[in-house]
KOLTORTOR-997413 format. One line per 10 residues: number of its first residue (from 1); their letters; for each residue x, y, z of N, C-alpha, C, O, CB. Coordinates in pm, whole numbers, plus 50000, padded with zeros to 5 digits. Glycine has a CB too. Layout:
% residues N
NUM) a) X,Y,Z,X,Y,Z,X,Y,Z,X,Y,Z,X,Y,Z  ...
***
This chain:
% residues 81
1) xxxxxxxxxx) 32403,25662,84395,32436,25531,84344,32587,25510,84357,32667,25599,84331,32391,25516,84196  32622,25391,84398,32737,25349,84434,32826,25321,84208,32792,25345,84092,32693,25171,84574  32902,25281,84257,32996,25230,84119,32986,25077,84095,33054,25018,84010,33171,25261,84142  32916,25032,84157,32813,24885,84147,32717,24914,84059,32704,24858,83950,32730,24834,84288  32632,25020,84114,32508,25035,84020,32386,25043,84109,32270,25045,84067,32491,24909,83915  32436,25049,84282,32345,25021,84387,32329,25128,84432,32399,25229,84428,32375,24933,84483  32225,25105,84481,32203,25225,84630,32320,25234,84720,32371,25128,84754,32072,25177,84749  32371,25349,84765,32456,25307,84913,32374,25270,84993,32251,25269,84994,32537,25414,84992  32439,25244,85052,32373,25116,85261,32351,25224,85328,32422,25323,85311,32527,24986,85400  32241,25223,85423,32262,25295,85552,32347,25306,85605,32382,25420,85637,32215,25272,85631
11) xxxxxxxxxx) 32423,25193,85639,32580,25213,85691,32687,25333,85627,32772,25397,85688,32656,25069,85658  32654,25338,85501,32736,25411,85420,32698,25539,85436,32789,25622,85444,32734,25374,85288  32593,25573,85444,32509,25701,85457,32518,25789,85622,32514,25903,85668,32341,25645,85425  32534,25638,85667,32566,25701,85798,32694,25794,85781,32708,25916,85786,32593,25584,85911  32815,25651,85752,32943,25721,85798,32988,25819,85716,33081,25894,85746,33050,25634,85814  32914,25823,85589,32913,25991,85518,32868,26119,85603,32918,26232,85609,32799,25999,85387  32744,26057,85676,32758,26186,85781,32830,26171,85881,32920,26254,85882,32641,26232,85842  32831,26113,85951,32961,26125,86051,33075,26189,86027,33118,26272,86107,33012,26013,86080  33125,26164,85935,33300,26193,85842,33226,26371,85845,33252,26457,85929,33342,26076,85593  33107,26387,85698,33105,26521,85730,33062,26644,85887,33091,26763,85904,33028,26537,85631
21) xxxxxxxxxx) 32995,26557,85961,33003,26580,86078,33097,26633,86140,33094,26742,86196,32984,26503,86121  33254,26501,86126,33376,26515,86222,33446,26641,86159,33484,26742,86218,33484,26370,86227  33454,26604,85991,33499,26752,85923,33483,26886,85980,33566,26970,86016,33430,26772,85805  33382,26885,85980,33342,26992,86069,33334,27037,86156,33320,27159,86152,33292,27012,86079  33337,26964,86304,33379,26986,86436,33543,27005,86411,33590,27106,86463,33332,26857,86540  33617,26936,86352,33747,26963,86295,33769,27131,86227,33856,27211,86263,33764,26844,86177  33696,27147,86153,33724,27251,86103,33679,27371,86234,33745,27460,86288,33649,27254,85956  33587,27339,86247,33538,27474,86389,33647,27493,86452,33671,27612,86474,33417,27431,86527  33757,27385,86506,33862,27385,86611,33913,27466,86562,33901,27586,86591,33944,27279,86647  33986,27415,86471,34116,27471,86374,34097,27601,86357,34197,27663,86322,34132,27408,86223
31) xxxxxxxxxx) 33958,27687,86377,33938,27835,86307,33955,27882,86461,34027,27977,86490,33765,27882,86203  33894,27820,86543,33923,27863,86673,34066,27838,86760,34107,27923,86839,33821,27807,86740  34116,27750,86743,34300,27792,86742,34359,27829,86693,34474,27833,86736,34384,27743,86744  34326,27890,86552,34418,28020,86472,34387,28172,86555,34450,28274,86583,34353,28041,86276  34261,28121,86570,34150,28283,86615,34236,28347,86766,34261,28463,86796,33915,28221,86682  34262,28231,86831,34296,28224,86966,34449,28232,87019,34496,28272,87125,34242,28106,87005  34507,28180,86902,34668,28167,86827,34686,28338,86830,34767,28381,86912,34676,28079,86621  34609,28443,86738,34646,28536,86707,34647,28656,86803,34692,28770,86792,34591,28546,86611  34562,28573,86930,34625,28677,87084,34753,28655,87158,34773,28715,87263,34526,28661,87217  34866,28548,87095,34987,28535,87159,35074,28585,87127,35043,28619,87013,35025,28446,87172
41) xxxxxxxxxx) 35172,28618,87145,35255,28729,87146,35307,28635,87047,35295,28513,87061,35337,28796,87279  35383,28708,86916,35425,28652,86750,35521,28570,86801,35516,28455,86757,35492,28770,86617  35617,28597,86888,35726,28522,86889,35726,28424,87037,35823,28362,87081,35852,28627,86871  35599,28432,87094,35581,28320,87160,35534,28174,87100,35572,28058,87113,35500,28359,87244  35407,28259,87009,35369,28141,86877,35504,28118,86791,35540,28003,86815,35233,28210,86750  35549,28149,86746,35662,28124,86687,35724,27986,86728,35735,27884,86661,35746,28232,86714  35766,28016,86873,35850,27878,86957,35745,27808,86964,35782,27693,86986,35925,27893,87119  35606,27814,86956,35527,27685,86972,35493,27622,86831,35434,27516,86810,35389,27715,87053  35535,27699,86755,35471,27649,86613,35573,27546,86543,35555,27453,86465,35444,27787,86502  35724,27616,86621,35858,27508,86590,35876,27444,86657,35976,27382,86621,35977,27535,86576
51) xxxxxxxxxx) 35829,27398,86778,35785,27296,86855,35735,27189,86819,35794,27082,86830,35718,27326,86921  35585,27207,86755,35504,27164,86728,35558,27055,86534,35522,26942,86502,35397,27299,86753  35642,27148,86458,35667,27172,86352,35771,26990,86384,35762,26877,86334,35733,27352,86317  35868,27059,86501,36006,26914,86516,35907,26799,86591,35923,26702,86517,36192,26963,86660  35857,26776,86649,35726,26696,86703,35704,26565,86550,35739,26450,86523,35551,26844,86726  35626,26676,86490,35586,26607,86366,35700,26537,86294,35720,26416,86287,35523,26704,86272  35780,26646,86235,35895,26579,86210,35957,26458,86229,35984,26358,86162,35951,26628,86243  35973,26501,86353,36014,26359,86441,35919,26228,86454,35950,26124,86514,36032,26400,86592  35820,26249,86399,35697,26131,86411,35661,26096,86274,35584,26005,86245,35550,26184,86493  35715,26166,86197,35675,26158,86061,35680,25970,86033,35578,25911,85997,35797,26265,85956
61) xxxxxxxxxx) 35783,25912,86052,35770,25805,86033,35639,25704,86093,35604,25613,86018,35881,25780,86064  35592,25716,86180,35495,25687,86300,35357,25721,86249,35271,25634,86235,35530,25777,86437  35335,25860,86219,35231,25900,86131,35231,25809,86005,35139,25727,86014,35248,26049,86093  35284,25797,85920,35268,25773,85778,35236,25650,85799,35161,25611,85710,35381,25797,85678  35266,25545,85902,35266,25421,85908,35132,25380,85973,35089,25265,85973,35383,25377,85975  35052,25521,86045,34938,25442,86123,34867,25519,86002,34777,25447,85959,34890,25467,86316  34875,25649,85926,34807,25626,85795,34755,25553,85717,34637,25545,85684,34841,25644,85740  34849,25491,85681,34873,25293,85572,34802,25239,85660,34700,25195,85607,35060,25177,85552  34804,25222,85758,34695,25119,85827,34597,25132,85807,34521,25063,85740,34680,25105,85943  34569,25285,85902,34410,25342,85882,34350,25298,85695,34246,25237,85672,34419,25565,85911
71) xxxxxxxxxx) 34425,25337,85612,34384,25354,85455,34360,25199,85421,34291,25170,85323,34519,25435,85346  34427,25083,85514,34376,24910,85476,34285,24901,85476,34202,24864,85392,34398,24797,85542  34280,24962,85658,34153,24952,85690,34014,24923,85613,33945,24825,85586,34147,25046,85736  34010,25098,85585,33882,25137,85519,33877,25063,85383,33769,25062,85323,33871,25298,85499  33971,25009,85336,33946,24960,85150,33911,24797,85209,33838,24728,85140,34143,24974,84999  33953,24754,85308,33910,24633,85407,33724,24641,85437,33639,24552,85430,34013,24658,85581  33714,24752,85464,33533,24771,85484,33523,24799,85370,33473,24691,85342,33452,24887,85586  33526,24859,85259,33461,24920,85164,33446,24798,85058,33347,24797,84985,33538,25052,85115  33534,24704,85050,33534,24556,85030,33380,24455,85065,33306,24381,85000,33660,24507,85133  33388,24504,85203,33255,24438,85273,33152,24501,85273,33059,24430,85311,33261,24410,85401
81) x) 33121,24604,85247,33020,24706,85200,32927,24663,85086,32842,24741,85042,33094,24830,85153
***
């Protein structure tokens, strides 16, 4: 039951599985590029991890902003739901 007092929608049910779906193909990766991470030599990962680390950094602004979008978004559907 929704916080209406309703059933969720199929729609809703869907993209609950989907999301836990993507979670999860997400999570499989992530165990498999640590797994795969831990055959590179420490201080090769090292320079890729501070690579990777100033990247973000540097996008941080860029990220946070297509965040806020993405997050309209969904309170934009969940509205129409």
């Amino acid at each position: 039951m929704t916080d209406k007092g309703m059933k969720p929608s199929s729609q809703t049910t869907a993209e609950a599985s989907s999301f836990t779906s993507n979670a999860e193909t997400i999570a499989r990766a992530a165990r498999s590029a640590f797994e795969e991470s831990q055959l590179v030599d420490p201080s090769e990962r090292n320079v890729a991890l501070e690579a990777i680390r100033r990247v973000l950094e540097e996008s941080r602004d860029e990220v946070l902003a297509a965040n806020k979008r993405d997050m309209q978004v969904r309170m934009v559907h969940r509205r129409e739901d």
